[in-house]
Wavefront OBJ file of the C-alpha trace (Angstrom):
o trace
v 20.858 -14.970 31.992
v 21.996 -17.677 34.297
v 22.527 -21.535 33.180
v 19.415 -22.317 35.916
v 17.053 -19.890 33.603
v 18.421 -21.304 30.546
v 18.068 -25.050 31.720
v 14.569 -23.844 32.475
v 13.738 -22.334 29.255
v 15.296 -25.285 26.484
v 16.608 -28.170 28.624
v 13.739 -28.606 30.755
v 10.740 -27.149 27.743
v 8.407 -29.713 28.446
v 5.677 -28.689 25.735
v 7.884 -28.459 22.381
v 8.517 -31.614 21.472
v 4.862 -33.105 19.628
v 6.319 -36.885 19.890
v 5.259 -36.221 24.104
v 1.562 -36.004 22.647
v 1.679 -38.300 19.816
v 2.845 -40.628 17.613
v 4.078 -39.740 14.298
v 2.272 -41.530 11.187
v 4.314 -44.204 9.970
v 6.115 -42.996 6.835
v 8.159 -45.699 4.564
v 11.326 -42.844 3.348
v 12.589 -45.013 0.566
v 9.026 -45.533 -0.646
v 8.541 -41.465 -0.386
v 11.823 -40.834 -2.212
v 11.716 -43.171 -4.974
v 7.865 -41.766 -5.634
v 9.019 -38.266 -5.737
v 12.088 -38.991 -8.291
v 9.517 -41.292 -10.231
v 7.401 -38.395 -10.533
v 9.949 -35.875 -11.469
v 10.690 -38.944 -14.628
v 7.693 -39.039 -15.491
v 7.009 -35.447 -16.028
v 9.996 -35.577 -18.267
v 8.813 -38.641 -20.129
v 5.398 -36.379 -21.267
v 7.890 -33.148 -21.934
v 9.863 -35.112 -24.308
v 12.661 -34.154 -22.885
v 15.859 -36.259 -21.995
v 16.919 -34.599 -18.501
v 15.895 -31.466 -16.322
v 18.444 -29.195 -14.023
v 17.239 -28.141 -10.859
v 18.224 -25.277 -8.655
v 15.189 -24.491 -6.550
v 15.992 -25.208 -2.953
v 12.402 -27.141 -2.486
v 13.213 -28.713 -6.131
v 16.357 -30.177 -4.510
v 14.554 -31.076 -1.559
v 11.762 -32.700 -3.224
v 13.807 -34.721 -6.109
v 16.696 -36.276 -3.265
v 16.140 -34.529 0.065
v 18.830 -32.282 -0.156
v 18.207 -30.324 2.968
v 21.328 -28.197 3.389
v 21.771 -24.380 3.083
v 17.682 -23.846 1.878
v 17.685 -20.007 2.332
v 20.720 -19.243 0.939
v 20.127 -21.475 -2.084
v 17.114 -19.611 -2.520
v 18.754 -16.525 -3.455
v 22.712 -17.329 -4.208
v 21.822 -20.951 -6.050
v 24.845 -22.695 -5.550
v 23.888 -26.549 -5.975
v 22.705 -27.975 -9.158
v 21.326 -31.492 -9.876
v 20.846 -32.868 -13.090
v 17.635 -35.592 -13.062
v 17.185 -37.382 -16.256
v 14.781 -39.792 -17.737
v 16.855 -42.688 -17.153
v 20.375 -43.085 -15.792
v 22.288 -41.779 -12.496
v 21.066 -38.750 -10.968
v 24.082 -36.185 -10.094
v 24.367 -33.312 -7.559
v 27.168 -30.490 -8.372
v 28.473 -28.198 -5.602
v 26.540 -29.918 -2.569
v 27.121 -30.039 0.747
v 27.376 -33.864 1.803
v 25.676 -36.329 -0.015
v 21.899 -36.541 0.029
v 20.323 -40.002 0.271
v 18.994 -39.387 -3.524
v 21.836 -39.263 -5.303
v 24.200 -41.644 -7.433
v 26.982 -39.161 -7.830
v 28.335 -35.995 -6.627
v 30.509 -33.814 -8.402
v 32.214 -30.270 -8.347
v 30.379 -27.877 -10.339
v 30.510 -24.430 -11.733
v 29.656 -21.041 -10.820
v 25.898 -19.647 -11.855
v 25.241 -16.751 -9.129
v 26.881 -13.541 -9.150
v 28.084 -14.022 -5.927
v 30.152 -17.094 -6.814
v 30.724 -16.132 -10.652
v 30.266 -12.478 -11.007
v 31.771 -11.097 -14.203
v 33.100 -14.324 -15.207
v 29.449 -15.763 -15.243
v 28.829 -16.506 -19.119
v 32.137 -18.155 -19.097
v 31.068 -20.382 -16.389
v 27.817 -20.553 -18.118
v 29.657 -22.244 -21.313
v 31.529 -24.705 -19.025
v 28.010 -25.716 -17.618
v 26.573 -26.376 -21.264
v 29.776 -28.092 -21.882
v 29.043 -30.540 -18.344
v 25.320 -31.441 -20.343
v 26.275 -32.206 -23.441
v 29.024 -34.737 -21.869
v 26.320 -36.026 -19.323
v 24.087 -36.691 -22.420
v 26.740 -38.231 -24.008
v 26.897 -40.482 -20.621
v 23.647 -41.413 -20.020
v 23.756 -42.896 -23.986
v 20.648 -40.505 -25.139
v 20.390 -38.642 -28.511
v 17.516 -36.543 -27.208
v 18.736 -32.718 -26.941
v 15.685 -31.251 -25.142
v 17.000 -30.254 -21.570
v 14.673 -28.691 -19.233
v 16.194 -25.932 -16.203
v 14.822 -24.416 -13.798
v 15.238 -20.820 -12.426
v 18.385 -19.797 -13.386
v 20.256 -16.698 -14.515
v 20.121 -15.900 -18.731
v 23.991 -16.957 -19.444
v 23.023 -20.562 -18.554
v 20.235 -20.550 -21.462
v 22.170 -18.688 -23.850
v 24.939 -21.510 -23.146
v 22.966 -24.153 -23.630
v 20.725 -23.184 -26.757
v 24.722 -22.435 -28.604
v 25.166 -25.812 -28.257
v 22.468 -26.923 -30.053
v 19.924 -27.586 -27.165
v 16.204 -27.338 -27.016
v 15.908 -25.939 -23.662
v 12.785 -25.906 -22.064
v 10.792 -24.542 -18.524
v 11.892 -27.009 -15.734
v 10.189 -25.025 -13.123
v 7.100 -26.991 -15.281
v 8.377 -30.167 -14.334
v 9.137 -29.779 -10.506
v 5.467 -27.889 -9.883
v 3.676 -30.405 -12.260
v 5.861 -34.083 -10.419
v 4.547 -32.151 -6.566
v 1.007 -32.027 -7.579
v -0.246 -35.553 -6.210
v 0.782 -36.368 -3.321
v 1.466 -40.266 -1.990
v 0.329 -41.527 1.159
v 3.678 -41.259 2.830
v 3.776 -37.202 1.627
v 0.357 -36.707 3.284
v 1.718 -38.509 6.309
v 4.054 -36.007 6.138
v 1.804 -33.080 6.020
v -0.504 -34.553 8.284
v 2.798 -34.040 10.778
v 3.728 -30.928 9.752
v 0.054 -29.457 10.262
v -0.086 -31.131 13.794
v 3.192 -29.036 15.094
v 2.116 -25.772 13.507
v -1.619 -26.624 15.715
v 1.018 -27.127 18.527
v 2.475 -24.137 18.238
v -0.529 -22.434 17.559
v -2.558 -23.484 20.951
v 0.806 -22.083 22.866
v 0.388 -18.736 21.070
v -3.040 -18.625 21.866
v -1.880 -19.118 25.388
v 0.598 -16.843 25.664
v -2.002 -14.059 24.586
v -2.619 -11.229 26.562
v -2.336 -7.458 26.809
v 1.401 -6.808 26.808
v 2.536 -9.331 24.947
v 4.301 -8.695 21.560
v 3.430 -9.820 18.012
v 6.757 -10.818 17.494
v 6.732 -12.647 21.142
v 4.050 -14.998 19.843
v 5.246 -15.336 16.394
v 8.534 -16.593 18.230
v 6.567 -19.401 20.225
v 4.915 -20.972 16.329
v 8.877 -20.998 14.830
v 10.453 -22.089 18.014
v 7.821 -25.028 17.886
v 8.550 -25.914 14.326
v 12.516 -25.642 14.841
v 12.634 -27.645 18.049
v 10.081 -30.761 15.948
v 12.786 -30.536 12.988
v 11.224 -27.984 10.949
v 12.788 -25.280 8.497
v 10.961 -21.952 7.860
v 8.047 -19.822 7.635
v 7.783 -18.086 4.227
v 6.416 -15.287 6.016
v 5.494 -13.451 9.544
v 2.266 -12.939 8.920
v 0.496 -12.180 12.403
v -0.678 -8.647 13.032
v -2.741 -6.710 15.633
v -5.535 -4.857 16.729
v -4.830 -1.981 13.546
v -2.761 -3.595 11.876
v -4.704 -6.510 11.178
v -6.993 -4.823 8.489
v -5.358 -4.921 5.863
v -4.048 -8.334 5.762
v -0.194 -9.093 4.837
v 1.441 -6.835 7.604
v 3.791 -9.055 8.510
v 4.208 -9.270 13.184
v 6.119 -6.169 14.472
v 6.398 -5.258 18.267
v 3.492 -3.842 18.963
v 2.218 -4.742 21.631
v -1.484 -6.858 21.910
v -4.158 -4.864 23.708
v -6.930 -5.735 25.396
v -9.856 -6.191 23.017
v -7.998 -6.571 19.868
v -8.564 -9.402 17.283
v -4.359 -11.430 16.417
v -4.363 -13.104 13.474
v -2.061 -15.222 11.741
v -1.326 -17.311 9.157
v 1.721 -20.083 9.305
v 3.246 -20.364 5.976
v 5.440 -22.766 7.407
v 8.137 -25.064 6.135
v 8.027 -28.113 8.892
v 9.015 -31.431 9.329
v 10.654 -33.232 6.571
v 10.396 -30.292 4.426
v 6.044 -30.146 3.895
v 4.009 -27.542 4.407
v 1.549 -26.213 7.150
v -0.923 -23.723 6.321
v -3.096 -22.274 8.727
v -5.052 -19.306 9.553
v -6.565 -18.801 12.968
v -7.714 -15.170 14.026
v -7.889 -14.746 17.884
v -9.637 -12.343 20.570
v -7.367 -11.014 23.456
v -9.141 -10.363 26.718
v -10.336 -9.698 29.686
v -12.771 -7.978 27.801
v -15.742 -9.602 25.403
v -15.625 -9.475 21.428
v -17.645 -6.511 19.545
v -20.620 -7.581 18.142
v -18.894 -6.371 14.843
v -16.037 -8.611 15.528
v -18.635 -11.486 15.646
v -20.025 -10.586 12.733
v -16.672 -10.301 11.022
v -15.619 -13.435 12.044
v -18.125 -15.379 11.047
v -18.583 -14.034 7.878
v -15.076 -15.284 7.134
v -15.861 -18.657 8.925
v -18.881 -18.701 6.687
v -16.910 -18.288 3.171
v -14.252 -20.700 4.214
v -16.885 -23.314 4.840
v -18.948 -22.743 2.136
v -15.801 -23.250 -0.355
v -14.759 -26.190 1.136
v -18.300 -28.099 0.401
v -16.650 -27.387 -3.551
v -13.680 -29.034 -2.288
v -14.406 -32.526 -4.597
v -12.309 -34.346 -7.763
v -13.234 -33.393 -11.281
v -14.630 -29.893 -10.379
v -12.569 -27.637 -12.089
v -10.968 -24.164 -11.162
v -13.136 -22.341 -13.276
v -16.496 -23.894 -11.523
v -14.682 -23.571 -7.552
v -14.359 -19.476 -8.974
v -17.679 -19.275 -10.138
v -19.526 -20.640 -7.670
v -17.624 -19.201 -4.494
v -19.145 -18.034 -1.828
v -19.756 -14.346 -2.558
v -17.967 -11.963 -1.082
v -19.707 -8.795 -0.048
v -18.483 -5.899 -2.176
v -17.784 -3.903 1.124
v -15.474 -6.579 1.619
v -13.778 -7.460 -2.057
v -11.156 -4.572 -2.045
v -9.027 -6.389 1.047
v -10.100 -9.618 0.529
v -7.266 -12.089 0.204
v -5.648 -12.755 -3.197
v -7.064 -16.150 -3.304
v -10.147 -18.710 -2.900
v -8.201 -21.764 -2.746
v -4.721 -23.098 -3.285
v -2.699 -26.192 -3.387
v 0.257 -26.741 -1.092
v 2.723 -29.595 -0.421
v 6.224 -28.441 0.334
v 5.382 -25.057 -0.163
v 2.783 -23.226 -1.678
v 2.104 -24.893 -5.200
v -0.370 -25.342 -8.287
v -3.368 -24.663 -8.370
v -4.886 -21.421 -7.889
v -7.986 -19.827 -8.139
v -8.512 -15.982 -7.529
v -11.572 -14.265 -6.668
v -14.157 -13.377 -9.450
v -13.975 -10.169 -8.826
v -10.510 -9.597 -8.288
v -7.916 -10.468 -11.527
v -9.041 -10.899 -15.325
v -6.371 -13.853 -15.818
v -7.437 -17.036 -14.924
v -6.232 -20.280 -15.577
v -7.917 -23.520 -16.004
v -7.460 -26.926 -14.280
v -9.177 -30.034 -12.233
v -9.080 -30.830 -8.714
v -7.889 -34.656 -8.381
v -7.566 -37.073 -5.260
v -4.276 -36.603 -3.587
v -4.127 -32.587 -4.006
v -3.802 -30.711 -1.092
v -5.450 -27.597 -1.031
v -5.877 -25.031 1.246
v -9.548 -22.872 1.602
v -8.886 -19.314 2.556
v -11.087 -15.926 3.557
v -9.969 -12.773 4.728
v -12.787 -10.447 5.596
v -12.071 -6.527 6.175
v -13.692 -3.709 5.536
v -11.524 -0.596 4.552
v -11.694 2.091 6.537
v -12.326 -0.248 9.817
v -9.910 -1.395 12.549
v -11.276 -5.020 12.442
v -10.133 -8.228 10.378
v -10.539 -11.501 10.286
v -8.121 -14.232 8.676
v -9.433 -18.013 8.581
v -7.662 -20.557 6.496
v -8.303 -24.862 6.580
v -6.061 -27.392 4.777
v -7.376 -30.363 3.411
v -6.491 -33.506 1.368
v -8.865 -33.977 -2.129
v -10.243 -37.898 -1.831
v -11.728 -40.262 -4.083
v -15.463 -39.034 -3.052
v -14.573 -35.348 -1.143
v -12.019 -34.459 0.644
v -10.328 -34.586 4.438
v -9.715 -31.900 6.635
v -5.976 -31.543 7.632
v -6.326 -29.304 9.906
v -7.797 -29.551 13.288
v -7.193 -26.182 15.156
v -10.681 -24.693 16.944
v -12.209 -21.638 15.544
v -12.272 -18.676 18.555
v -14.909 -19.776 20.868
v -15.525 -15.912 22.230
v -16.291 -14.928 18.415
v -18.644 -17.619 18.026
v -21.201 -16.376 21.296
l 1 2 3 4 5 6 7 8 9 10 11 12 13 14 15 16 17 18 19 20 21 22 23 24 25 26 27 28 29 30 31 32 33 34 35 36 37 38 39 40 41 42 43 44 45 46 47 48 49 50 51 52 53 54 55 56 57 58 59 60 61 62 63 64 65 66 67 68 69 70 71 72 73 74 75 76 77 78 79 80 81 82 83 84 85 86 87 88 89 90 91 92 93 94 95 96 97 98 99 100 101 102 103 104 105 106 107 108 109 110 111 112 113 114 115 116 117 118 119 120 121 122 123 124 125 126 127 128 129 130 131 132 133 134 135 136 137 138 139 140 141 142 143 144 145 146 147 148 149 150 151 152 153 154 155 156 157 158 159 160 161 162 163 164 165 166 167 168 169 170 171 172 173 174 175 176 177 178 179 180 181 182 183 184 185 186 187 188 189 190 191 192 193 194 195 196 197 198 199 200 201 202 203 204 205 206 207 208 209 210 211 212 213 214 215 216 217 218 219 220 221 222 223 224 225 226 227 228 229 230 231 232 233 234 235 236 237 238 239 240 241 242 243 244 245 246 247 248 249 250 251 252 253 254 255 256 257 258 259 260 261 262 263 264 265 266 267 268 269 270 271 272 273 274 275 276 277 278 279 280 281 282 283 284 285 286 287 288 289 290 291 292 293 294 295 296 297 298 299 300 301 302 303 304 305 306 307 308 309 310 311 312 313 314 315 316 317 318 319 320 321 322 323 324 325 326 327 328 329 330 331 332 333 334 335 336 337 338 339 340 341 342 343 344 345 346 347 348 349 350 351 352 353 354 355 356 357 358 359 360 361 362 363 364 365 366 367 368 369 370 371 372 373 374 375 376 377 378 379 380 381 382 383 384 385 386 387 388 389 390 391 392 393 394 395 396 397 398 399 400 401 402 403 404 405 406 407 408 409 410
């Protein structure tokens, strides 16, 4: 490839960038982090418990904004931050110093990659760095909450004398309302996934690759600052029914429906997600492509007149749109769900699909996403619609902007 054809592709990519189109909304960043650590407090102020350790990469993120080394955190957890109630919060084994933070220290060993056999000695070092930090921040309370971790790290703590608890309670529960400078955020984050979404849609034609257009949505997110998609869910012509293949190389042929879904990480660490379903030409939708797709159009926007405060999870199951049985054995896992840097609390599955349930109420300043997947088995055809919106005082907002597919709506 020459420099001119590179110049042409990155230097001179006049599209990428979303701050050509718009302005961001203006977010105060000390405001947002001193909310999200406040938060994270408070959650251990009604858990009784004196401090929590996190390890979850969007934990970290969330608590100080530590950014660095996500993926691999995700599966060889390296850094560990204790957060307590009150006192100095301190990062172990990091990678600079995250704008959160009052202290960073050297820390021990808690994956197998880093520890391996010597892990529950580790483990009993770690125990041995709470009690002292206890002893530091001048509290007598011995109920410590952590987060994912590996066994050792329990069994350390509970022999010395600890009440250890589920943190993962306190990071999911502190994420669930979000301020106005988080939904700024999101409101961001959903405007370069829509970005990358109208250059997919026109990049689409026969010939072109699953994996070609997936490329164009994460090269838009990585060139606005964003971090990842959790998945790469777009699929093709067959492979779109069932839902959940994740983009391959096949190639898009004419008259086949693309959809996709962006599960993706974006700016400042929130979360866009967004389900469009496209038709590729020259050639005109099926009338049982119409009918598919607005089937699916129909039960997102049915569900999202439920979207309110005070309903609770039980009513938004029971009253769902119902889904044609033809339709309930690929329908998607869920009606609704919340999101903020990721997918998050709550959930509500179809009434037809799981037996456990559990309870809760929608409140202003969730975010929630509506979803509908309709497929018939046995057919070639799918459809995959998806809207994110912000729960207000008296309804909710609509996040996401992104047309529904004209040519499926004639």
């Amino acid at each position: 490839m020459t420099e001119h054809t590179i110049d042409a592709i990155v230097s001179n990519d006049d599209w990428s960038d979303l701050t050509r189109y718009r302005d961001m909304p203006a977010v105060d960043f000390d405001r947002l982090h001193k909310y999200r650590l406040g938060r994270i407090r408070e959650a251990l102020k009604r858990h009784d418990a004196a401090m929590c350790i996190l390890v979850n990469p969007i934990s970290l993120r969330y608590a100080v904004d530590y950014r660095t080394y996500e993926l691999f955190q995700s599966h060889i957890p390296s850094t560990y931050l204790f957060v307590p109630q009150e006192g100095p919060v301190v990062i172990y084994n990091s990678f600079g110093n995250p704008p959160g933070v009052d202290e960073s220290r050297a820390g021990r060993a808690h994956s197998f990659f880093d520890g391996a056999q010597e892990l529950p000695d580790q483990a009993r070092l770690l125990a041995g760095d709470v009690v002292d930090y206890l002893s530091e921040i001048g509290t007598a309370d011995r109920r410590v909450m952590i987060e994912y971790t590996n066994p050792s790290v329990t069994q350390a703590l509970m022999q010395r004398g600890l009440d250890v608890g589920d943190g993962v309670s306190i990071a999911e529960e502190a994420r669930v309302i979000k301020s106005p400078d988080e939904v700024a955020c999101i409101r961001w984050a959903v405007a370069v996934a829509e970005l990358g979404a109208a250059k997919m849609k026109e990049a689409l034609r026969p010939g072109v690759t699953e994996v070609q257009l997936w490329a164009l949505l994460n090269y838009t997110n990585l060139a606005n600052n964003g971090d990842w998609h959790e998945g790469r869910m777009l699929a093709s012509g067959p492979r779109i029914n069932p839902w959940l293949q994740e983009a391959s190389q096949r190639k898009v042929e004419d008259g086949d429906l693309v959809g996709f879904d962006t599960d993706m990480v974006g700016p400042y660490g929130y979360f866009a997600d967004i389900s469009r379903t496209f038709h590729c030409g020259p050639s005109k939708p099926t009338k049982r492509q119409k009918e598919l797709y607005r089937l699916a159009m129909e039960e997102v926007e049915t569900n999202l007149k439920l979207m309110r405060p005070g309903i609770t999870l039980g009513e938004i199951r029971e009253h769902a749109w119902p889904v044609p049985e033809e339709f309930q054995q690929n329908a998607y896992a869920c009606v609704i769900h919340g999101v903020g840097m990721c997918d998050e609390y709550p959930q509500v599955k179809p009434v037809f699909r799981d037996s456990f349930v559990y309870d809760g109420t929608l409140e202003p300043g969730m975010v929630i996403c509506v979803e509908s997947y309709i497929g018939a088995v046995g057919e070639r055809d799918g459809v995959k619609l998806e809207q994110q919106v912000l729960i207000t005082p008296d309804g909710y907002e609509q996040l996401s902007q992104f047309p529904y597919e004209a040519a499926l709506l004639e």
